[in-house]
C-alpha positions, 0 to 999 in steps of 0.5 A: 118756356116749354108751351103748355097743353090746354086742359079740357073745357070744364077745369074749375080749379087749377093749382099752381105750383112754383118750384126750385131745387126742391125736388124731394119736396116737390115729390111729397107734395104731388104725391099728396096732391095727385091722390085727390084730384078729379076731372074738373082739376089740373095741376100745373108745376112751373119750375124756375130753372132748378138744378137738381131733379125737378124736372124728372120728378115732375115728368114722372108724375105728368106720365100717372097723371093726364091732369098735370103738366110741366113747364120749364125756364130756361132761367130763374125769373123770381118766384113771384114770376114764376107763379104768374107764369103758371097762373097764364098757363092755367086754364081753370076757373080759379087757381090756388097758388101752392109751393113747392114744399107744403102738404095738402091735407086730404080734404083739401081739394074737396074742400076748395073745389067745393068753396067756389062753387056759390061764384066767390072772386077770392077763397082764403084756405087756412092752414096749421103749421108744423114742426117736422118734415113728416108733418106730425107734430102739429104746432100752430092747429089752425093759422086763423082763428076763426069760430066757422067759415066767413064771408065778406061782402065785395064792399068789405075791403077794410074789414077783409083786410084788417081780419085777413090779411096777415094769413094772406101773406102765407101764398098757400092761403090764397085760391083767386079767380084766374080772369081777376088775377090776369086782368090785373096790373102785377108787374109793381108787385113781382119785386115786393114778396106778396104778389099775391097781397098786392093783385087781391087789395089793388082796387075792390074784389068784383065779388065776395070772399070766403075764408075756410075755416078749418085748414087744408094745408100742412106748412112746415115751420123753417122750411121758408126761404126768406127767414133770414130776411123776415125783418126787412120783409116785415118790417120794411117791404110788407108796409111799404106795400101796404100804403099803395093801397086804397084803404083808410089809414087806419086800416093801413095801419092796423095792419103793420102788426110788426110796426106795433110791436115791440117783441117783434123788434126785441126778438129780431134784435135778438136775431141779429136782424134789427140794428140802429142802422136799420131803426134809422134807414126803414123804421123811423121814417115809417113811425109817426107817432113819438111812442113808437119811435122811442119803443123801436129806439130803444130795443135798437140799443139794446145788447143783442148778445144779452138778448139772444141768450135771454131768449134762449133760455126763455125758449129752453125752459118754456118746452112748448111744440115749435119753441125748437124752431125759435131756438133755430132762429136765435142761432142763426145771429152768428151769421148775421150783419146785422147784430152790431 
């Protein structure tokens, strides 16, 4: 890893990107970035050893832009590493932690910048999801649906959690304080997809949490990674997180949503990406009550092909902005394992 340039004294907030061979995103997103950042900013972009041109993209921005610096691995260490490795080279106050491939609306960083001056321990940003690369076609307006920005109390764990928590899984959402992300133990967390869920909800926040209302970032729905893993991500991996957490059960609980869920294990069989396999192996032993094993049986023995075209042609005759991208889901059953 190249070492990194301190930042003057008075950097408030640091924003860490992690990248890999994304270069073209990576340009969009800087472009955005770089237009609205001031002299209590920086912008750190970690580049897990990408292939493409990363790096040139990267540099070229650091020579407009005195307040960006670049670092590179000589090797992949996972995204979720890669975050931390920029969080340790930050030198703001508090970081927001941003992919690669998403667009800062215009009164993002005002807006955070902003957000943390009252001394907050965390600040969620809301965000609206999009259909297209241009960010024009605007599907999901507002992520969260909340009526003004909120506050939770430091003793409001549960509640932050049950309210918040889904959004949090979105690493976009979340700008933390630098001290409270180094301070605490992550390494339990690099392998669970939610690093950044696992570090805010290990123990209490040492202070208050704000939620920002109105969104400040554009994501693009299909350009995550993982899809071709949501089941096993939701399903499996988030609950599994979710019991190391001092919280009640019943927010615990409360906030599997997937588990709760038979439409989400119907369109995931629809998907190829739910089996009696999985029902027997990472469901059941997570379902206690008798109603939710037999809902989650059943969908499991449901013909997936007879579902897949079922949603097809519910996704086609519907019409609705993003219904295209659940079109694209379906397709992808063809090249699933999973679908037997």
């Amino acid at each position: 890893m190249h070492p990194a340039t301190p930042c003057p004294s008075g950097t408030r907030l640091s924003i860490c990107i992690a990248t890999f061979n994304r270069a073209g995103a990576l340009r969009a997103t800087l472009e955005r970035l770089c237009a609205q950042i001031t002299d209590e900013c920086e912008i750190i972009v970690a580049d897990n050893a990408s292939s493409d041109d990363t790096k040139q993209v990267a540099l070229e921005f650091a020579a407009r832009v005195p307040q960006l610096r670049y670092i590179r691995h000589e090797s992949n260490k996972g995204w979720e590493r890669n975050f931390h490795s920029a969080v340790c080279a930050a030198s703001g106050e508090y970081c927001w932690l941003m992919p690669d491939d998403d667009v800062l609306k215009s009164t993002g960083v005002s807006a955070v910048l902003t957000a943390i001056r009252p001394d907050y321990s965390l600040i969620i940003v809301n965000v609206e999801y999009v259909s297209n690369w241009d960010h024009t076609k605007v599907v999901i307006p507002c992520a969260m649906a909340v009526d003004s920005d909120r506050v939770y109390r430091r003793d409001e764990t549960d509640r932050l959690f049950r309210e918040v928590s889904e959004h949090m899984r979105y690493v976009g959402a979340v700008v933390i304080k630098r001290s409270i992300w180094l301070e605490r133990a992550k390494e339990q967390y690099f392998e669970s997809w939610f690093v950044q869920v696992g570090v805010i909800f290990c123990a209490p926040l040492p202070g208050n949490t704000l939620v920002i209302r109105e969104p400040q970032i554009s994501v693009t729905l299909g350009g995550q990674r993982w899809l071709s893993e949501s089941f096993d991500i939701f399903a499996y991996w988030w609950p599994l997180l979710v019991r190391t957490f001092p919280l009640s059960d019943e927010t615990k609980w409360r906030g599997c949503p997937e588990l709760r869920s038979p439409g989400f294990f119907a369109f995931n069989r629809a998907c190829g990406q739910y089996s009696l396999l999985k029902y027997r192996r990472q469901i059941q032993p997570q379902l206690t009550r008798l109603r939710h094993r037999l809902l989650a049986l059943s969908v499991a023995l449901l013909p997936a092909t007879v579902l897949n075209a079922l949603y097809a042609f519910f996704y086609r005759m519907r019409g609705r902005p993003g219904d295209q991208f659940m079109l694209q889901l379906l397709d992808r059953k063809n090249s699933s394992p999973s679908i037997h």
